[in-house]
C-alpha positions, -999 to 999 in steps of 0.1 A, spaced: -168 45 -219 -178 54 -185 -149 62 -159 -170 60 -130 -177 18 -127 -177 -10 -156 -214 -21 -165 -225 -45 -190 -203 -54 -221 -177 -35 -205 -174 -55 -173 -170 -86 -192 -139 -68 -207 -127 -53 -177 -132 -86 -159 -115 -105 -186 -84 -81 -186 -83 -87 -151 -83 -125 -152 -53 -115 -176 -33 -99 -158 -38 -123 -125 -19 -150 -147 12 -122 -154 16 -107 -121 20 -122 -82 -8 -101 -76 -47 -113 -81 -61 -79 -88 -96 -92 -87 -93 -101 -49 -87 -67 -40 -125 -55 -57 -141 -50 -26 -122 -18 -16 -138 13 -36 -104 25 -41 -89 -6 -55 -121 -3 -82 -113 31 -89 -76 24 -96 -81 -7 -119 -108 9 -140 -92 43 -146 -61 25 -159 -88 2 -180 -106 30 -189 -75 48 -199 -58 25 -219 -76 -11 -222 -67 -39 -219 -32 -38 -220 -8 -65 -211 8 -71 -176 38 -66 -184 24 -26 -196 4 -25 -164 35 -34 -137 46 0 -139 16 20 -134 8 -5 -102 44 1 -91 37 42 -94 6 37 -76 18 17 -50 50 40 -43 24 73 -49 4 59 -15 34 47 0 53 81 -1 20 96 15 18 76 44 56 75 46 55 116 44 31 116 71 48 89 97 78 108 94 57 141 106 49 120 134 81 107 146 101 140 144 73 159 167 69 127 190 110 121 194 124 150 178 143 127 154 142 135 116 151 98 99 160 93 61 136 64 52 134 61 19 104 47 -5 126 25 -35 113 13 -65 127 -11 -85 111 -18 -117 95 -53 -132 121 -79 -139 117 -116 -152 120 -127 -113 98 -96 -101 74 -95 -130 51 -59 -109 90 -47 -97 91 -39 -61 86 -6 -37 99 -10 1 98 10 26 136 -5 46 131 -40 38 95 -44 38 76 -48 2 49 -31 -3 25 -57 -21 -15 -43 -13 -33 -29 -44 -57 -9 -17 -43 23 -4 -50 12 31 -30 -24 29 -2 3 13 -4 24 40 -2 -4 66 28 -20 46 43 14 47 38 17 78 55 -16 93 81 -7 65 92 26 87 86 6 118 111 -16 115 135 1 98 138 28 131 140 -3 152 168 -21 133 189 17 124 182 31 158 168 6 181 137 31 183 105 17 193 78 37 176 51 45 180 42 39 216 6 34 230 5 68 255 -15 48 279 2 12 278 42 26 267 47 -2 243 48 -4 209 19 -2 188 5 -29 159 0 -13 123 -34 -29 109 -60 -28 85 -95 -18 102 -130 -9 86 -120 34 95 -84 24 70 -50 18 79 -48 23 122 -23 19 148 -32 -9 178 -25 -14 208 -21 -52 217 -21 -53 251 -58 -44 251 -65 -47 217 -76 -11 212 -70 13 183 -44 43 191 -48 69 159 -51 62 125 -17 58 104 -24 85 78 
């Protein structure tokens, strides 16, 4: 089996697992397909270990989503200690699958982290850390250097960015 894309009889398999696991989780895997990354994910984990059941494949999306969520959480944090010399505690949890959380959960504060793509992770992760400085030290961050408010996190074709509302412009990229 190839690890670079399903073709053929193998897409009918890897299509059907994912159909499969749609009908266990809260998450529609095959909505995600468009992103490269998403593709990647799914059929390395197909590739790696068929079709196994949701309930097998909840963990390894839960690793995956807190692997990308530590990253961008890891970087952010990078960020705010050189911007306002603050060094915050935020924590990426797990908790794993239950009968009322059937993937488990990671959060960044109080925000889930949902996305299957690394950028919708990122940007999660992102408004995760954002509100959690807000609510535990009434710190707004980050702040658009030319508008001084606080800044949008978003999903744009160039990944996971910071925005600017005020003038709808892009800042920096999140990570």
């Amino acid at each position: 089996m190839s690890t670079d894309t399903p073709s053929g009889r193998e897409d009918e398999a890897f299509r059907a697992w994912l159909r499969t696991l749609a009908e266990g989780l809260t998450t529609d895997p095959e909505d995600a397909l468009d992103s490269q990354g998403v593709l990647a994910f799914l059929w390395a984990v197909f590739g790696e270990n068929g079709a196994m059941p949701p309930s097998y494949f909840a963990p390894l999306l839960g690793a995956h989503r807190q692997a990308h969520a530590q990253r961008a959480v890891t970087a952010l944090l990078t960020q705010v200690h050189a911007e306002t010399g603050r060094r915050p505690d935020v924590p990426v949890r797990y908790s794993p699958p239950t009968e009322c959380e059937p993937e488990g959960a990671v959060r960044v504060g109080h925000e889930t982290v949902q996305g299957i793509d690394p950028t919708d992770i990122h940007v999660e992760a992102a408004e995760g850390l954002q509100c959690l400085l807000a609510d535990r030290s009434r710190l707004v961050w980050p702040l658009c250097p030319e508008h001084r408010v606080g800044l949008h996190a978003t999903r744009a074709v160039s990944g996971a960015v910071w925005v600017c509302l005020v003038s709808d412009h892009t800042v920096r990229r999140i990570v």
